[in-house]
N, C-alpha and C positions, 0 to 999 in steps of 0.2 A: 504493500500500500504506500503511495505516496501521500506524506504529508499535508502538502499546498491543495493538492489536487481533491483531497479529500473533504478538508474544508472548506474548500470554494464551493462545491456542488451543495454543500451544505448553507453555506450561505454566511461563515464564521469567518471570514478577513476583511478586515475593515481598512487597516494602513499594513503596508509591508516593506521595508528599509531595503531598497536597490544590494542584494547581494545573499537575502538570505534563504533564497530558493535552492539557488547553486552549492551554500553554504550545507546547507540539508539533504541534497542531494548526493555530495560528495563521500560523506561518513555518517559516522553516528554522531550527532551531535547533540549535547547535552544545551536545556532550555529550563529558565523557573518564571515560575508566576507565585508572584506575592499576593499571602491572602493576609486578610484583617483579623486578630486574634480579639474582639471587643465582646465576643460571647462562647459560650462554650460548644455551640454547635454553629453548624454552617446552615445557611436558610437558602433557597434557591435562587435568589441573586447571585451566589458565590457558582452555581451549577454551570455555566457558561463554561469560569476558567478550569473546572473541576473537569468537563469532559475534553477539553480542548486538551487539558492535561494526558488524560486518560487515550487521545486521538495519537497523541506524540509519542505515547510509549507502544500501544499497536502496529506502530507505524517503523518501531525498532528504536526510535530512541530515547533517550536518556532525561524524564523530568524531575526537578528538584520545587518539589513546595515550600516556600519561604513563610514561616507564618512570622510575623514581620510585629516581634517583640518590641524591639526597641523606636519600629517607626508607629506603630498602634499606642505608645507611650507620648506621641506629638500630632497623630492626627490630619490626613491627607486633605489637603482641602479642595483636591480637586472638586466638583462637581459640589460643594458645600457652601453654602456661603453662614456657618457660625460655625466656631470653636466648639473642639467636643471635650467629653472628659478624660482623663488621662488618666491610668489600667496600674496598678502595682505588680510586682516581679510574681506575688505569690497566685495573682489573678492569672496573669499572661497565662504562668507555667499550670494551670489547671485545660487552662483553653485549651493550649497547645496538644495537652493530652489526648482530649477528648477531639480534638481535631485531626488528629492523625488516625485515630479509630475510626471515625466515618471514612477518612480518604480511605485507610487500608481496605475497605469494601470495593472500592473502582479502582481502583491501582495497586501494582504489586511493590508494594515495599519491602518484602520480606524474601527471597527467592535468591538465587545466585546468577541470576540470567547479567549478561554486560550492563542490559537499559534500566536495572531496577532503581524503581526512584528511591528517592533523596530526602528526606525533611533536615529542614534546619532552621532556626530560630534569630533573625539578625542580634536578637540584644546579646548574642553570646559573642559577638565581635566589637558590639559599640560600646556595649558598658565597661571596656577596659579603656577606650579611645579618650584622651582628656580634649576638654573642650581646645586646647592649645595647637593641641595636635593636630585637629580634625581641620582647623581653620587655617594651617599654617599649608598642611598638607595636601589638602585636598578644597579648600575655599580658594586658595590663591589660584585652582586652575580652571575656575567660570568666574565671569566678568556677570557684574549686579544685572548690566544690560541684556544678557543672553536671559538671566533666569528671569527678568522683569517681561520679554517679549512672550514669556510661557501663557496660555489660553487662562491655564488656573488662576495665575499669580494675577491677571489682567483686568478680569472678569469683577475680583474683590478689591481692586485698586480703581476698579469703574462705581464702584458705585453699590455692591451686591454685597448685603452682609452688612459688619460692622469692620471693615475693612480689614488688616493681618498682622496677626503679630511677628514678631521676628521667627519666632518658635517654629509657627507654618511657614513662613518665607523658607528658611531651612531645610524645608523635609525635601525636595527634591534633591537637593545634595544629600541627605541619608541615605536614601533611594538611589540616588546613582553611584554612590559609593559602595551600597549593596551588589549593586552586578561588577562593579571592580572589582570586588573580595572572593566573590563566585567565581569570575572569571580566571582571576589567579589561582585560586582554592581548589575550583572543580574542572576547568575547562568549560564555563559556561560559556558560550557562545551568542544565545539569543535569548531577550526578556519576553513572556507572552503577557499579556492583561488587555485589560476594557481601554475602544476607543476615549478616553478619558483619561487613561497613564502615558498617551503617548508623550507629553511634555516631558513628565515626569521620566520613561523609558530614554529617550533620547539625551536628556542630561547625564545618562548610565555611558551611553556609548560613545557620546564626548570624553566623558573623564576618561575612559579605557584607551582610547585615543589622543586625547592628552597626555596621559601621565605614563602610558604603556606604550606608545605607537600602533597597539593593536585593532584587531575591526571584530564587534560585535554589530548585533541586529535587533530590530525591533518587528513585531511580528502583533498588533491588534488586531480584536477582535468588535463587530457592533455592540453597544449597547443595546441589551433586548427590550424593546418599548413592545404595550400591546397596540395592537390594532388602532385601537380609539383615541391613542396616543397618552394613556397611561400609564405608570410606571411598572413595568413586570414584578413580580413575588410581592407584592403586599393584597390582602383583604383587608375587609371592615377591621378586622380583629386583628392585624399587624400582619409581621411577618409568616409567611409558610418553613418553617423550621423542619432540616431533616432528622432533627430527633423530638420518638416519639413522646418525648414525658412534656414535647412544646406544642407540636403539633401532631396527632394520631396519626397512624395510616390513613382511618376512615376519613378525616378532614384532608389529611394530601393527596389522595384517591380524588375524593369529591370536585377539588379544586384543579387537575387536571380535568378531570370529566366535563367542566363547566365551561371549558374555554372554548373563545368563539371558531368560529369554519375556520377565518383565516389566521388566528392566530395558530391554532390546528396544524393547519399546512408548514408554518415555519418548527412550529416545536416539536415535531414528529423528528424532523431533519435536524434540529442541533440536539435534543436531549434524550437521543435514542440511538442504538449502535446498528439500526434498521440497516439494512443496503440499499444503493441506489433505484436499484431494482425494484427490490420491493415498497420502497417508499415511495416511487413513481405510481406501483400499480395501487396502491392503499388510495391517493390520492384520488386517482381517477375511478376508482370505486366510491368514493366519498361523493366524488361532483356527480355520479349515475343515480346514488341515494340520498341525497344530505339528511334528511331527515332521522337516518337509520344511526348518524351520529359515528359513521363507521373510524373516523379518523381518530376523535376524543378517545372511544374505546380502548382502540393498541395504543395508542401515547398513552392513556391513562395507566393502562395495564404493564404497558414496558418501563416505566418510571418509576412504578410503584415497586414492581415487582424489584431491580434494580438498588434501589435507596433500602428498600425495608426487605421481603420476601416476598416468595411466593404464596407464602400462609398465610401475610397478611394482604396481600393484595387479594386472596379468594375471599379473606372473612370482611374483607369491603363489600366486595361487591354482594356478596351477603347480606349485611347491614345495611345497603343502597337497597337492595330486594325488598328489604320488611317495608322499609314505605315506598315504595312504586311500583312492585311487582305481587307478586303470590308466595308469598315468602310461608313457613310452616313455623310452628309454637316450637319445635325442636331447633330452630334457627335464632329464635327470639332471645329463648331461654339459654344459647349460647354465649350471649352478646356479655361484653363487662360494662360495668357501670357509666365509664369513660364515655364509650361510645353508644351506647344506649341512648346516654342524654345531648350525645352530639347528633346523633339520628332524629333526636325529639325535640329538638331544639325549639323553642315559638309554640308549642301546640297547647292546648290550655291544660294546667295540673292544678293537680287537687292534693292535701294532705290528710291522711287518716291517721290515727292512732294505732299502734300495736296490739292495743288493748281489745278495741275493735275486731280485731281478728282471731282472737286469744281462742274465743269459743264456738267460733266461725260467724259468718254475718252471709244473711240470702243477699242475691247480684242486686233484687231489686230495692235492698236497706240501702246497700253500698251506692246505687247509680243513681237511686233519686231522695235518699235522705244525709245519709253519712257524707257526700263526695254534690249532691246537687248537679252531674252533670247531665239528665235529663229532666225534666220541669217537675211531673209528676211519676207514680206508681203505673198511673194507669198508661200512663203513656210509652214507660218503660217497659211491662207487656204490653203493649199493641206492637211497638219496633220489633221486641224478640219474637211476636209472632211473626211478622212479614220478612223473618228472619234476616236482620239486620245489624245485628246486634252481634259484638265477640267481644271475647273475654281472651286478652293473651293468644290474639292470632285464631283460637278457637270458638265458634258459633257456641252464641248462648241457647239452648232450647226450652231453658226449666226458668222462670225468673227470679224460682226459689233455690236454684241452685246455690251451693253453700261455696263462701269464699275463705279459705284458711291460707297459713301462712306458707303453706305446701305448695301456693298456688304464686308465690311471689319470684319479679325477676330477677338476679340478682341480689339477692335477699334483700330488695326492699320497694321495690314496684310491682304496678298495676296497669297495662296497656289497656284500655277498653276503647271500640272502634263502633263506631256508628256510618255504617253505609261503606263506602272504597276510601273514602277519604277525610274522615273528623276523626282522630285522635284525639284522647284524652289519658295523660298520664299520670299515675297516682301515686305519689309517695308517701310510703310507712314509715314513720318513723316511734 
């Protein structure tokens, strides 16, 4: 597989630096992309450089993840216009853990192959650096001019924000002093990241060229916008996080599922290891049925499956089942709490007591006295005669039937459904 060729068709190079096709073509050549350590998991904004990563070592070569200790301690302003907050040693080095755990899922860190990747932590290089050093050394070889002409530097000197402190004026020199230290260290050759680091990237391959005579490369990727021209990975509710104690499968499942045709078409191609082939023919299956949603499907299903498992991407689409399809009480009664009430999100609940159920209570105490979700007694059989009426998935027949704690989800719900579509959930406590 080649590289370049692979990404293009994909639709992931955005700027590419006159040399570094040939560069990649030539050998194996080793490349990193700096991620942001300011939580302890990565949320699918980071998924771009994570698979582009993932594309390089496929491809036979050599990526190194940077989680970018010392520069996540000052805060990139590209694309920002306020200061953020600054991360202690003992936070970083949590992150970093937990960051290397999800990478080890899509990339082989661990194996003897030549291209296996790299992690490494910049503050284990900067926090020996004295401020003296850094300035004498490495300030003295970019002029104020060259880092002033930067997009970022520009942007909050224009007017955006509350203008910059020195701290961020800085960070591009951290940053390119970063791929100097790689370069020498590893044999890194080319920086990958968001059309957004290009300033930032290219002030890398100056110093290395300055102070080395050497040639490194730059190699961005687009920014992923949606369709409507809003920001990719955020919901009402913030970030889509790929871990699950932030965000479940069911919720990352869901929010795949939900995205539009054409967003569809582009994310099938950057955040799936589909082939050409087959992505072509998914698509024009898509545009013969749109309705059938065939596209969201396998993106939903290949991403899911991917980031989390196979197990949990079934027991989504399970949990998608109970409210839109014909789902069965043995499916219901699998579900955990978590997702239960993320399935049931909005629909109207009720509380009963424990005590209520101690010695059993008939459906029609519970549905129209205890819980009030239908008006009257009488009304409550009338619906369970015109058989409308279920109880946990299963059709109520008797309206005396008896409800005990035997019958709870979870050990402490009550799904009760009137008609295809009014839920009402009841919580025991």
């Amino acid at each position: 597989m080649n590289f370049v060729e692979e990404l293009e068709w994909r639709g992931m190079i955005h700027d590419m630096m006159p040399g570094a096709k040939e560069q990649l073509d030539k050998e194996m050549t080793t490349a990193y992309l700096g991620i942001d350590p300011t939580a302890d998991s990565l949320h699918i904004g980071h998924l771009v450089g994570v698979m582009i990563l993932k594309h390089f070592q496929r491809c036979g070569h050599r990526p190194v993840a940077l989680v970018g200790g010392a520069t996540g301690m000052i805060g990139d302003p590209s694309g920002k216009s306020q200061e953020r907050n600054l991360l202690d040693e003992a936070t970083l080095r949590h992150n970093q853990e937990a960051i290397k755990k999800q990478l080890s899922k899509l990339i082989d860190f661990e194996s003897d192959a030549p291209n296996a990747a790299v992690m490494v932590n910049n503050y284990d290089w900067m926090k020996e650096f004295s401020f003296l050093d850094f300035i004498r050394d490495i300030g003295k070889l970019i002029t104020v001019n060259y880092m002033m002409a930067k997009d970022s530097v520009k942007k909050r000197f224009n007017g955006e924000g509350d203008g910059m402190s020195f701290t961020e004026f800085s960070y591009q020199l951290v940053q390119g002093y970063d791929f100097l230290h790689l370069y020498q260290t590893l044999g890194c050759k080319i920086q990958l990241g968001g059309s957004d680091q290009w300033g930032n990237i290219t002030t890398g391959t100056e110093l290395i060229r300055r102070k080395l005579g050497g040639e490194a490369y730059a190699i961005t990727c687009p920014l992923i916008k949606k369709a409507d021209g809003t920001k990719f990975g955020k919901t009402e509710s913030g970030n889509v996080w790929l871990d699950p104690r932030y965000t479940s499968p069911y919720k990352f499942y869901q929010f795949w599922l939900n995205v539009s045709d054409e967003d569809a078409r582009s994310y099938i191609r950057i955040f799936t290891l589909l082939d050409r082939a087959t992505v072509e023919a998914l698509i024009a299956e898509h545009e013969a049925a749109p309705h059938e949603r065939k596209l969201q499907k396998v993106l939903a299903r290949e991403i899911t499956t991917m980031i989390h498992s196979k197990e949990d991407y079934e027991k989504a689409v399970e949990a998608s089942s109970i409210l839109f399809g014909g789902a069965t009480a043995e499916a219901l009664h699998r579900l955990d709490e978590q997702t239960l009430l993320q399935v049931f999100e909005g629909v109207p609940g009720f509380t009963l007591s424990r005590g209520d159920l101690a010695q059993g209570l008939s459906f029609v105490d519970l549905a129209a006295e205890k819980c009030a979700i239908f008006p009257s007694k009488g009304e409550t059989r009338k619906l369970i005669q015109g058989g409308g009426v279920s109880l946990n998935k299963e059709k109520v027949t008797d309206p005396m039937r008896t409800v005990t704690e035997a019958d709870l989800i979870a050990g402490k719900f009550l799904l009760v459904q009137k008609g295809k579509k009014n839920y009402y959930l009841v919580t025991v406590e």
